[in-house]
BAVEXMI-442573 format. One line per 3 residues: number of its first residue (from 0); their letters; for each residue x, y, z of C-alpha. Coordinates in steps of 0.25 Angstrom, whole numbers, plus 5000, padded with zeros to 4 digits. Example, Ala and Ser with C-alpha at 12.3 -4.5 7.8 and 13.67 -1.06 7.14 Angstrom:
BEGIN
0	AS	5049,4982,5031 | 5055,4996,5029 .
This chain:
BEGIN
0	XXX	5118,5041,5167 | 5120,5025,5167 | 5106,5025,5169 .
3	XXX	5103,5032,5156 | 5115,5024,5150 | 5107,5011,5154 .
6	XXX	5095,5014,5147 | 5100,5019,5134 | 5106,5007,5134 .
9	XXX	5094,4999,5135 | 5087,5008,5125 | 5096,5007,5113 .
12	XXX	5094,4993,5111 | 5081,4994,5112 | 5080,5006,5102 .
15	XXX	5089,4997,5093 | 5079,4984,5094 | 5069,4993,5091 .
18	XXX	5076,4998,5079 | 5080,4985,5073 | 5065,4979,5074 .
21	XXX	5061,4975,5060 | 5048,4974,5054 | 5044,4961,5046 .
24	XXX	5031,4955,5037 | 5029,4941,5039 | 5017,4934,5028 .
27	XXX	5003,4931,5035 | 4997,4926,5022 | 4997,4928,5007 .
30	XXX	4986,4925,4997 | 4991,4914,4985 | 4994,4921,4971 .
33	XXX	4980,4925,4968 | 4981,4940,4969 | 4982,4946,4955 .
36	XXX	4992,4955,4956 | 4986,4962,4970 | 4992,4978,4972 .
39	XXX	4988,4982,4984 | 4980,4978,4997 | 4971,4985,5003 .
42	XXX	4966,4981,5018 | 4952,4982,5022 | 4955,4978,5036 .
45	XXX	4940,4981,5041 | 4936,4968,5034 | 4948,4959,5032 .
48	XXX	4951,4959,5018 | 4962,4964,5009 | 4960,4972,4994 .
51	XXX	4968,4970,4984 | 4971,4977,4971 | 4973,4968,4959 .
54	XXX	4981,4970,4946 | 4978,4957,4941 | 4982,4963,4927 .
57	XXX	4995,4971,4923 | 4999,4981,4935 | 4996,4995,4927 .
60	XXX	4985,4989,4916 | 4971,4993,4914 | 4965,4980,4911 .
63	XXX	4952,4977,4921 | 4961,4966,4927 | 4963,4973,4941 .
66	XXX	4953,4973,4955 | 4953,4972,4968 | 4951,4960,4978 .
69	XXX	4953,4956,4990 | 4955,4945,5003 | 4955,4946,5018 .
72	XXX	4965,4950,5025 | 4969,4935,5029 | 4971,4934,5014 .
75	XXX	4958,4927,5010 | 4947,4925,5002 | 4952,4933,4991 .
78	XXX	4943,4940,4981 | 4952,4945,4968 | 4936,4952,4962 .
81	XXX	4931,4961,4972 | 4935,4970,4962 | 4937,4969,4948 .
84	XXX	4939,4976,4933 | 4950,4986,4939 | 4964,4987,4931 .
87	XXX	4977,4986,4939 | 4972,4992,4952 | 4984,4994,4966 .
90	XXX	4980,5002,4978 | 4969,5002,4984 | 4963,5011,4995 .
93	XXX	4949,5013,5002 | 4939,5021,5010 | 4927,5017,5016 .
96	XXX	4920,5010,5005 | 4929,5015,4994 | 4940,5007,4988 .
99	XXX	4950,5014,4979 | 4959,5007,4969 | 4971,5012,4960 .
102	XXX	4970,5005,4947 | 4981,5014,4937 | 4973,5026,4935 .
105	XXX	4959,5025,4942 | 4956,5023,4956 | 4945,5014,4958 .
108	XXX	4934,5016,4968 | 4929,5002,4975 | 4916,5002,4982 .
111	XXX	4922,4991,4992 | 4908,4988,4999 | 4901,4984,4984 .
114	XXX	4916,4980,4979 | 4913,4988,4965 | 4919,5000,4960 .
117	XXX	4913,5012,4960 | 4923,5021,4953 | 4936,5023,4946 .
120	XXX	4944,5036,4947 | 4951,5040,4937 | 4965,5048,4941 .
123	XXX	4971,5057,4930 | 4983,5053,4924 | 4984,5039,4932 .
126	XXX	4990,5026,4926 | 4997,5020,4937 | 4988,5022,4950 .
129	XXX	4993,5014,4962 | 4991,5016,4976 | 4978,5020,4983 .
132	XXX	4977,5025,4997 | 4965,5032,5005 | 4966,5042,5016 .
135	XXX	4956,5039,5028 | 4947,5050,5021 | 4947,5045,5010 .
138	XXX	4957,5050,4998 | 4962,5041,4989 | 4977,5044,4985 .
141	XXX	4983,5035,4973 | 4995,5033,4967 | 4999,5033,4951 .
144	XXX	5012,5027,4953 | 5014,5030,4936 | 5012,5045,4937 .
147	XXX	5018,5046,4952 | 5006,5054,4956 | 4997,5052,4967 .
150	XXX	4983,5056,4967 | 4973,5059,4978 | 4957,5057,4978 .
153	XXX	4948,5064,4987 | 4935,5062,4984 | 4939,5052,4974 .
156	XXX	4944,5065,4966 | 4956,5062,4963 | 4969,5072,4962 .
159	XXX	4984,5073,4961 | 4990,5072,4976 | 5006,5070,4973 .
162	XXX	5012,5069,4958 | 5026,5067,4953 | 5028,5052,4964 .
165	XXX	5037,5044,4957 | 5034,5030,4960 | 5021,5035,4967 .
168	XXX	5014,5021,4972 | 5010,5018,4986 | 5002,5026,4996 .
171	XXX	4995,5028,5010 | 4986,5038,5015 | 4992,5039,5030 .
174	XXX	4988,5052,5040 | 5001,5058,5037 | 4997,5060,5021 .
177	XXX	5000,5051,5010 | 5012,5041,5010 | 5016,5035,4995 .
180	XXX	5026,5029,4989 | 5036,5036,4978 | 5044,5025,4972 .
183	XXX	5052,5021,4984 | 5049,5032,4993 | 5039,5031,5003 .
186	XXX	5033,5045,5004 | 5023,5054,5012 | 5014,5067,5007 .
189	XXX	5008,5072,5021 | 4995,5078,5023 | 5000,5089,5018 .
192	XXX	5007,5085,5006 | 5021,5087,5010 | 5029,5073,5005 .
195	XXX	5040,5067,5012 | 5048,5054,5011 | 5046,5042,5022 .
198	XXX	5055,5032,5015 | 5062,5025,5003 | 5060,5011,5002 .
201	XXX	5069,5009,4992 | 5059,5001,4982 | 5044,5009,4975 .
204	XXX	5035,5007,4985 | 5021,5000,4983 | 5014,5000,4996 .
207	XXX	5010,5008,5007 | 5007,5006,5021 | 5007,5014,5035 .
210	XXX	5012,5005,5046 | 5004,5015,5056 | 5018,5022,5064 .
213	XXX	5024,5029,5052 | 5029,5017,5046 | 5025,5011,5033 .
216	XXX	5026,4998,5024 | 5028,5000,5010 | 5031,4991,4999 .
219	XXX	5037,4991,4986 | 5030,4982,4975 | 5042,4974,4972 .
222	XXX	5042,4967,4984 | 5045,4975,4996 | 5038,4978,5010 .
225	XXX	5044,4989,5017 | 5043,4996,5031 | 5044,5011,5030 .
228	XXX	5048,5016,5045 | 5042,5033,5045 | 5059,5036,5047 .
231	XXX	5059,5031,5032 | 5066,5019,5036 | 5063,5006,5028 .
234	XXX	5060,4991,5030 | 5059,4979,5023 | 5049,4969,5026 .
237	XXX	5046,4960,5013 | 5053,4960,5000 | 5047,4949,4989 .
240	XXX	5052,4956,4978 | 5060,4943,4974 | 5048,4934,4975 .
243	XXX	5041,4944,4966 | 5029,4946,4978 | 5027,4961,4976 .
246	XXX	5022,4970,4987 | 5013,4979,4983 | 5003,4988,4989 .
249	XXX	5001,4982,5003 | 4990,4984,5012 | 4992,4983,5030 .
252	XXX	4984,4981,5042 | 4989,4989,5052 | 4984,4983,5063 .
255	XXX	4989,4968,5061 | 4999,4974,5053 | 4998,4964,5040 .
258	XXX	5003,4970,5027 | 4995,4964,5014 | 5005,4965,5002 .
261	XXX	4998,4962,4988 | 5010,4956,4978 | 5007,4960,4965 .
264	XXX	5013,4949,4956 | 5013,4941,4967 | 4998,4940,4966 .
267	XXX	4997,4938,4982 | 4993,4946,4994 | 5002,4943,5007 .
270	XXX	4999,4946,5021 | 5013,4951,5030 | 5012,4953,5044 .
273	XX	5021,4965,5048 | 5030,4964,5060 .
């Protein structure tokens, strides 16, 4: 019995250090104010560079203003016409060769390799599209955050997956089914459709990423970075809202764990190294 007392003793700090360790972001590098108005940012980590949606005009406007550039991921050499003539384009998603764009009630098709469009689809009854995410077989899901629905296109055909999502923004196709934002709820439709809650974070979340163990970051575009434990428990990593930086739809390596955040008004992208 002492024996067991002894190691029980030794276990429970332990178990509470573990407990008490905290996550953090710390800056690597951010571009100068030349972004105009960036949304999301999209990694395409096979050849070190970075895609970024840009408004460029008013948020929800339909006036040719919009595109998509994009830098490496050291945050150089930044190109703000690889794509051009779009409106107020957000997330972005891609497969293969294929990248897709939500820009308010199409989704543009990109042919990456030629950097051209090659088609817009239009999605019935859409004025506020948002986020884009792609599953590894290629179905696009995105969000209208205006009517709460969410559509899903296979075979770039487009049809009503989830209606009636107030706040319905960010998404990420993961193994388990579709993870997407409801305002402030961070939510989950497994592969079977059933819906269940992970978390509340407290403020309408705008981006969306999987940390790889059941965990998640998750942002709200006022500002705020969370971390999102799978027991539903919440952290905060970054809150700019006073400096008027926004955090919007952020992008992630998973290997060097390096978090891109776009910062809408801001007109920067920023590099965070999580801890």
């Amino acid at each position: 019995m002492k024996k067991f007392l002894t190691c029980l003793l030794f276990l429970i700090p332990a178990f509470l250090v573990s407990r008490a360790q905290k996550h953090s972001l710390t800056q690597i590098w951010s571009t100068d104010q030349i972004v105009n108005t960036p949304e999301s940012v999209l990694p395409d980590l096979k050849n070190n560079l970075l895609y970024v949606s840009l408004i460029e005009g008013g948020p929800w406007d339909v006036d040719g203003k919009g595109g998509i550039g994009h830098l490496t991921t050291a945050g150089t050499n930044y190109d703000s016409l690889w794509i051009s003539g779009l409106n107020a384009p957000k997330g972005l998603g891609m497969y293969k060769d294929k990248m897709y764009a939500a820009d308010i009630s199409e989704v543009v098709v990109v042919d990456i390799p030629k950097g051209r469009i090659i088609k817009k689809i239009p999605i019935e009854g859409a004025s506020g599209l948002n986020d884009i995410t792609v599953t590894d077989k290629g179905v696009v899901f995105v969000s209208d955050s205006k009517t709460g629905r969410i559509w899903k296109l296979e075979d770039e055909k487009p049809t009503l997956y989830l209606d009636n999502v107030t706040g319905a923004n960010g998404l990420k196709a993961v193994k388990e089914g579709l993870v997407y934002a409801k305002g402030p709820a961070l939510m989950i439709a497994d592969n079977k459709k059933q819906i269940k809650q992970i978390a509340d974070i407290g403020h309408d979340i705008d981006g969306i990423e999987p940390i790889g163990n059941g965990d998640y970051l998750a942002t709200s575009w006022v500002g705020y970075i969370y971390y999102v434990y799978a027991n539903g428990q919440t952290e905060l990593l970054l809150d700019t809202h006073n400096e008027k930086k926004n955090t919007a739809d952020i992008g992630y390596d998973p290997v060097k764990k390096i978090v891109y955040v776009p910062t809408f008004f801001d007109k920067r992208v920023v590099a965070y190294q999580l801890k």
